[in-house]
C-alpha positions as CSV (number, residue, x, y, z in Angstrom):
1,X,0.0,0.0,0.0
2,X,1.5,2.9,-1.1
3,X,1.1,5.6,1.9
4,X,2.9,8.8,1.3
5,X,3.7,12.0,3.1
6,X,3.9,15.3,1.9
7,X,7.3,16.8,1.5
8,X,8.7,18.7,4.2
9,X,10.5,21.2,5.9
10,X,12.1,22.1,2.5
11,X,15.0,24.1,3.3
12,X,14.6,27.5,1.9
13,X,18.3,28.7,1.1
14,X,18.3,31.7,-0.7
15,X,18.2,34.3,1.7
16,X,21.4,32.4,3.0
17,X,22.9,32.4,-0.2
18,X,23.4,29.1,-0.5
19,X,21.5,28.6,-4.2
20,X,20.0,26.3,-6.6
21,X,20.9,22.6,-4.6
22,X,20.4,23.1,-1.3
23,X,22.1,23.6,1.9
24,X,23.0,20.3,2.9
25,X,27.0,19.0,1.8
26,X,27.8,22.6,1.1
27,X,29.6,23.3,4.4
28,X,32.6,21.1,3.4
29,X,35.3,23.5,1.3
30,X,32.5,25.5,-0.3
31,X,30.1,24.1,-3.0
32,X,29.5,26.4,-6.6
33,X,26.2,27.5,-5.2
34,X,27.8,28.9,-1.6
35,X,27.4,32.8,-3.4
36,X,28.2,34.4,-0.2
37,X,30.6,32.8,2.6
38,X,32.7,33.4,5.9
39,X,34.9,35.8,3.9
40,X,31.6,38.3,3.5
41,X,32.5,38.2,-0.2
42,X,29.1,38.1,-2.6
43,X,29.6,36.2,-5.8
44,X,27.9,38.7,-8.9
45,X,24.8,36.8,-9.6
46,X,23.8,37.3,-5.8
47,X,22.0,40.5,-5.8
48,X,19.6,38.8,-8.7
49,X,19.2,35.2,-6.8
50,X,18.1,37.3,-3.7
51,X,16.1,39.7,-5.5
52,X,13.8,37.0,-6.8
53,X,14.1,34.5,-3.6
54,X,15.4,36.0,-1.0
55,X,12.5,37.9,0.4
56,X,10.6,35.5,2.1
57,X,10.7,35.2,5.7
58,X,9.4,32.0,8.1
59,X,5.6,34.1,8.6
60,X,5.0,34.5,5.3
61,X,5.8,30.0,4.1
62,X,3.9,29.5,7.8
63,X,0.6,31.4,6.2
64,X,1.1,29.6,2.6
65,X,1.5,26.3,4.4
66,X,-1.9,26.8,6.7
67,X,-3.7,28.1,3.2
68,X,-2.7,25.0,1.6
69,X,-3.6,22.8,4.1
70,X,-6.6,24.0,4.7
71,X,-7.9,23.7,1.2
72,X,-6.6,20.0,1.0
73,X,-8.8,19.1,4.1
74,X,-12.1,21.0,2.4
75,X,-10.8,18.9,-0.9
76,X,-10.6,16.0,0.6
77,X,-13.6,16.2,2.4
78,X,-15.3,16.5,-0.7
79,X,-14.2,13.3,-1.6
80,X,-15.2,11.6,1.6
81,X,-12.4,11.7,3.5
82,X,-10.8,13.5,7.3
83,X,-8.3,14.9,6.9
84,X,-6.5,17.4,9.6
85,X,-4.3,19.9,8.4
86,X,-0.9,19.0,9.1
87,X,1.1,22.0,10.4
88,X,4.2,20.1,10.3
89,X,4.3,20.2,6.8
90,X,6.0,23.1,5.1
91,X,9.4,25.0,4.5
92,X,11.9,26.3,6.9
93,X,13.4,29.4,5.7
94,X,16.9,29.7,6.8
95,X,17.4,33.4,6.8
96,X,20.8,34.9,5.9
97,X,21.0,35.9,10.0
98,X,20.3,32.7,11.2
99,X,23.9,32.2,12.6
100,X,24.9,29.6,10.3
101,X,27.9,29.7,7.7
102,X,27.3,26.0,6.0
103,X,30.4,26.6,4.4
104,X,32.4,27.2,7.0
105,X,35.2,25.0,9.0
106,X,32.8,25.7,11.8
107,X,29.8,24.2,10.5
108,X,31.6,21.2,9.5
109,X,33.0,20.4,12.4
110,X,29.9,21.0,14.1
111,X,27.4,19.7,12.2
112,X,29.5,17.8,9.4
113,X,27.4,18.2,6.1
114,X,24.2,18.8,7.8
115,X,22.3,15.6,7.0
116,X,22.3,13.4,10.5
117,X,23.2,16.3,12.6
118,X,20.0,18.4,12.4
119,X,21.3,22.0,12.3
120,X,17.7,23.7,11.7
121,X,16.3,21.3,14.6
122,X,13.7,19.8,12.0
123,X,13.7,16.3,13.5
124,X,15.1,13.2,14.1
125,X,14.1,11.5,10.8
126,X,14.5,12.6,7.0
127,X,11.3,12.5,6.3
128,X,9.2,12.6,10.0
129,X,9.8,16.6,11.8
130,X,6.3,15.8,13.2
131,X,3.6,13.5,13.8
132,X,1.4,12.8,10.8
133,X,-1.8,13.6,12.7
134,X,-3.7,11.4,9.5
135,X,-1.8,8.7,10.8
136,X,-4.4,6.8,12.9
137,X,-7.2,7.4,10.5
138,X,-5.4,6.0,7.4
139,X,-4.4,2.9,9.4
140,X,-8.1,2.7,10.5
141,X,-9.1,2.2,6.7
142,X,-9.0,-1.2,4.5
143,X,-6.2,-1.4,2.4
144,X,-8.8,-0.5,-0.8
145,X,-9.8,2.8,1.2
146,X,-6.5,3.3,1.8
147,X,-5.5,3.2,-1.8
148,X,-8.3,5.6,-2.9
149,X,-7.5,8.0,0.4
150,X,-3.7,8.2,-1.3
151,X,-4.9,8.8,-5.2
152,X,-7.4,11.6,-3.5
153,X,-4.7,13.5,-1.5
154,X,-1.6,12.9,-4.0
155,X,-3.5,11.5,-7.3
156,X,-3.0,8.6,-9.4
157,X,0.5,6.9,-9.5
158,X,3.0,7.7,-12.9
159,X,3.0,5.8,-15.1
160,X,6.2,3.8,-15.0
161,X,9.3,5.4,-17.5
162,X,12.4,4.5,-18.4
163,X,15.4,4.8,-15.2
164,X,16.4,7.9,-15.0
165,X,14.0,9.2,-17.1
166,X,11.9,12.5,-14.9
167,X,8.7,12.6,-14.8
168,X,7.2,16.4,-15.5
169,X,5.3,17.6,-12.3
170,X,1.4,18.2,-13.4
171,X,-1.1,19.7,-10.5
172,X,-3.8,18.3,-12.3
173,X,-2.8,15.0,-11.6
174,X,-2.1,15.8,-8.0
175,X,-4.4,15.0,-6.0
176,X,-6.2,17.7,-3.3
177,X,-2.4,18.3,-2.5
178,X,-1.7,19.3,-6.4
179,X,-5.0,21.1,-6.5
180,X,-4.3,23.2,-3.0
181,X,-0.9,24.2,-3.8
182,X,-2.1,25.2,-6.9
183,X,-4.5,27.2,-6.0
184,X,-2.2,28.9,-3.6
185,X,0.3,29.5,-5.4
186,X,-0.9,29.6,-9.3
187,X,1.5,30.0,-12.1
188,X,3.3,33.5,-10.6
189,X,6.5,34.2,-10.7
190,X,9.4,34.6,-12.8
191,X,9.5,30.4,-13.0
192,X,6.5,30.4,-15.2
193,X,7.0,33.8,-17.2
194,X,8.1,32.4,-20.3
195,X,10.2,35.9,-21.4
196,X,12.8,34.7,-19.0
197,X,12.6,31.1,-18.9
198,X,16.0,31.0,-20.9
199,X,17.0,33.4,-18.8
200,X,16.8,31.6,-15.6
201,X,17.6,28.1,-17.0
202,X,21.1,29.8,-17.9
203,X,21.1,31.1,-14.6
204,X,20.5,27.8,-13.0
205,X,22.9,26.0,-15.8
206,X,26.1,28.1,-15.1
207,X,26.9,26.2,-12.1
208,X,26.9,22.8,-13.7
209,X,29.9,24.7,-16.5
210,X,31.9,25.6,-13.2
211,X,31.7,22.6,-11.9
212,X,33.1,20.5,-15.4
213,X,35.4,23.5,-16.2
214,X,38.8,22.2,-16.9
215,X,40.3,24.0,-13.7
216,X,37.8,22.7,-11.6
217,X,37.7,19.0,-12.8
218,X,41.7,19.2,-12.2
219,X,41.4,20.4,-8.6
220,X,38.6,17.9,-7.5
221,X,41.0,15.3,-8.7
222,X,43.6,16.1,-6.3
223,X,40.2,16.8,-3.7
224,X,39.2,13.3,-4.1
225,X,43.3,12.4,-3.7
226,X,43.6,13.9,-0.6
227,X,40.2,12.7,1.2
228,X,41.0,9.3,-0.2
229,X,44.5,9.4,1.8
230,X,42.3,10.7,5.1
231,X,40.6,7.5,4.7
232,X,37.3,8.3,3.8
233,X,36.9,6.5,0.2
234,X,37.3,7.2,-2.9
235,X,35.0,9.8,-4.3
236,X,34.9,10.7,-7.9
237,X,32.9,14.1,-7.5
238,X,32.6,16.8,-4.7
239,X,28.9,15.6,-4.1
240,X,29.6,12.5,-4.0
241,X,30.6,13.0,-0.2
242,X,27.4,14.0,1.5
243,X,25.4,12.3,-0.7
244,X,27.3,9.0,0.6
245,X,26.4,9.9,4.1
246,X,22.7,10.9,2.7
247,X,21.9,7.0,1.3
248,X,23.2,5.7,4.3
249,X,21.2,7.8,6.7
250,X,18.1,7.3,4.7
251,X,18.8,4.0,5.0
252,X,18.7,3.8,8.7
253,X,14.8,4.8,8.7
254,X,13.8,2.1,6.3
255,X,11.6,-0.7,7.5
256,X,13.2,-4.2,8.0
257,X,10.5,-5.8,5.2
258,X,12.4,-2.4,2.5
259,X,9.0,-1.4,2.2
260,X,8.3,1.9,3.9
261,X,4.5,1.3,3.0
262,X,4.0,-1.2,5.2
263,X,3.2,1.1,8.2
264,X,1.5,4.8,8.4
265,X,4.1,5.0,11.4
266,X,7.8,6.8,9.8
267,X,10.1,3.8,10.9
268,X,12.7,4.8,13.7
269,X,16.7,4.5,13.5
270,X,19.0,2.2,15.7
271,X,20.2,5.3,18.1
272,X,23.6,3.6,17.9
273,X,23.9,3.3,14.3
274,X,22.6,6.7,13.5
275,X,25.6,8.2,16.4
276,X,28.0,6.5,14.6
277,X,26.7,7.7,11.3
278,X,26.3,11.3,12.7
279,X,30.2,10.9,14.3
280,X,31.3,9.4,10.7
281,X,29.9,12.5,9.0
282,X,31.3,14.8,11.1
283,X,34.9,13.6,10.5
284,X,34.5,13.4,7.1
285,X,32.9,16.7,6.5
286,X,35.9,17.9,8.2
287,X,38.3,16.0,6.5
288,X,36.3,17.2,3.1
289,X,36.5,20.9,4.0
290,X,40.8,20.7,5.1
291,X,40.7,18.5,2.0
292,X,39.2,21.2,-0.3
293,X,41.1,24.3,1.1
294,X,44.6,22.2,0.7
295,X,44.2,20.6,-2.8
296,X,43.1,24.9,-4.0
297,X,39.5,23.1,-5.3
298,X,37.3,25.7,-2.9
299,X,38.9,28.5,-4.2
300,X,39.5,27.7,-8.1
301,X,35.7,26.9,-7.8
302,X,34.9,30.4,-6.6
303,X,37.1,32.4,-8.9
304,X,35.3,29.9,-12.2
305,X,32.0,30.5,-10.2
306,X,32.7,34.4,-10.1
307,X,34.2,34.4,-13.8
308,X,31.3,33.0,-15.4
309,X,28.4,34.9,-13.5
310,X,30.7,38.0,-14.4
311,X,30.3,37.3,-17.7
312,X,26.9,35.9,-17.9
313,X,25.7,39.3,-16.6
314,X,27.8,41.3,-18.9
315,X,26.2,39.1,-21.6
316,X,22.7,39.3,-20.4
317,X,23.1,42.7,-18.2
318,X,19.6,44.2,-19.7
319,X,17.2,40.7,-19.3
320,X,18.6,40.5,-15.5
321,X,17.4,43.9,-15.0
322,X,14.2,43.8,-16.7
323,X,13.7,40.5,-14.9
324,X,14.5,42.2,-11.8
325,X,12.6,45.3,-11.8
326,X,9.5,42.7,-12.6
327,X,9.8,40.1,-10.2
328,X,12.3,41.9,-7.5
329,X,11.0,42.3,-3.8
330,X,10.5,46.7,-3.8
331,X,11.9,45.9,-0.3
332,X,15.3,45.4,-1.0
């Protein structure tokens, strides 16, 4: 029986400016999307990222979230079903004075990539901050209410593709869920204005050029060297790291049968295996950061990272503004 949660606590970096991938694994030497960092130094795209995104404080995703949560339940209703709004679903906006520098020595040592250690205090699952307070009444209905309980709140399963292959989102398809958010949200926004949807795909698709720019690829070789010497594998890719640590810690919460289905109930980690995880991160995060500052990978990514958003605005100096001036927060 396929019984899914929503997905939450999203981390909301921008106002950090830590963009595009998130904040988690960026702490360890610096990732390309780490535009501002200990140094106080603002990479050139910056003032654009946070014109668009970085306005949004914790009241304003804690309204959205109640909107949207109350529509699903008067949707789902509808359909014959309870459903309490479930305030622990939503974002968490890390805003830029929250006292964290993810890409810092600091954090690493601290909080290693930011994956078991729980930095923002969301919980002590990866997909469980809170109680699912649906929980109990999904597990009081037959597996065939169950079933039609999940396809009304989320909507019908894709169809199956080939691996790898994405499928495109559709609200439509959705579910209440799809519906809701919808409805809260619409189309607005410089992500569905299709004047600067080239715009902001280049935007998004400069940092995948620093990161294969011959400099770069050169440095994370002698990265991976030198974190393979501190005895913490062999990883091909910067990423690589946290997301090592990620698959394992996800796998701590999975249920012994591998099928997270088989309960309403999020499954709960051996306490000593996720320690050791969370001391094994740690070390390695801090390895990865001394790693990345010795081999000069950190800092040849941010001078590629700063040379190509330089020239991407020079390029495209008169779209950025007009995409600014349209979308921008007045506030700032």
């Amino acid at each position: 029986m396929r019984i899914q949660r929503s997905t939450s606590f999203i981390v909301l970096c921008a106002a950090a400016g830590v963009l595009l991938s998130g904040c988690a694994g960026l702490g360890a030497g610096g990732g390309a999307e780490a535009t501002s960092n200990s140094s106080g130094s603002e990479s050139p795209l910056q003032k654009y990222w946070s014109l668009l995104y970085g306005g949004q404080d914790q009241a304003d995703v804690d309204r959205q979230n109640a909107e949207v949560q109350d529509k699903v339940a008067e949707c789902m209703g509808e359909q014959g079903f309870d459903y309490v709004p479930d305030t622990h679903n939503g974002a968490v906006v890390m805003a830029a004075d929250s006292g964290l520098d993810w890409t810092s020595e600091d954090f690493a040592k601290t909080y290693g990539y930011g994956i078991t250690t729980d930095p923002l205090g969301m919980g002590d699952g990866p997909e469980e901050p809170g109680a699912d307070p649906n929980a109990d009444y999904v597990a009081s209905l037959s597996q065939s209410e169950q079933a039609a309980y999940n396809d009304a709140l989320w909507g019908p399963s894709p169809p199956a593709t080939d691996a790898g292959e994405p499928t495109e989102y559709d609200w439509k398809t959705g579910g209440c869920n799809g519906e809701a958010q919808h409805e809260v949200f619409g189309d607005a926004g410089v992500g569905a204005d299709p004047e600067f949807e080239a715009l902001t795909d280049g935007m998004n698709g400069l940092y995948d050029e620093v990161r294969t720019s011959p400099a770069v690829v050169e440095k994370e070789q002698d990265w991976s060297d030198c974190l393979a010497d501190a005895g913490f594998g062999d990883f091909e890719h910067k990423d690589d790291a946290p997301a090592a640590i990620s698959e394992e810690y996800s796998a701590l919460f999975t249920m012994p049968d591998g099928d997270a289905s088989a309960s309403t109930a999020a499954p709960k980690a051996d306490p000593a295996a996720l320690d050791a995880l969370r001391q094994r991160e740690i070390a390695q995060a801090t390895a990865d950061y001394g790693c990345a500052q010795e081999s000069g990978y950190a800092e040849t990514l941010k001078s590629e990272q700063f040379r190509m958003e330089q020239a991407f605005i020079d390029e495209h100096k008169t779209e950025l503004d007009a995409m600014a001036a349209r979308y921008g927060d007045a506030s700032q």
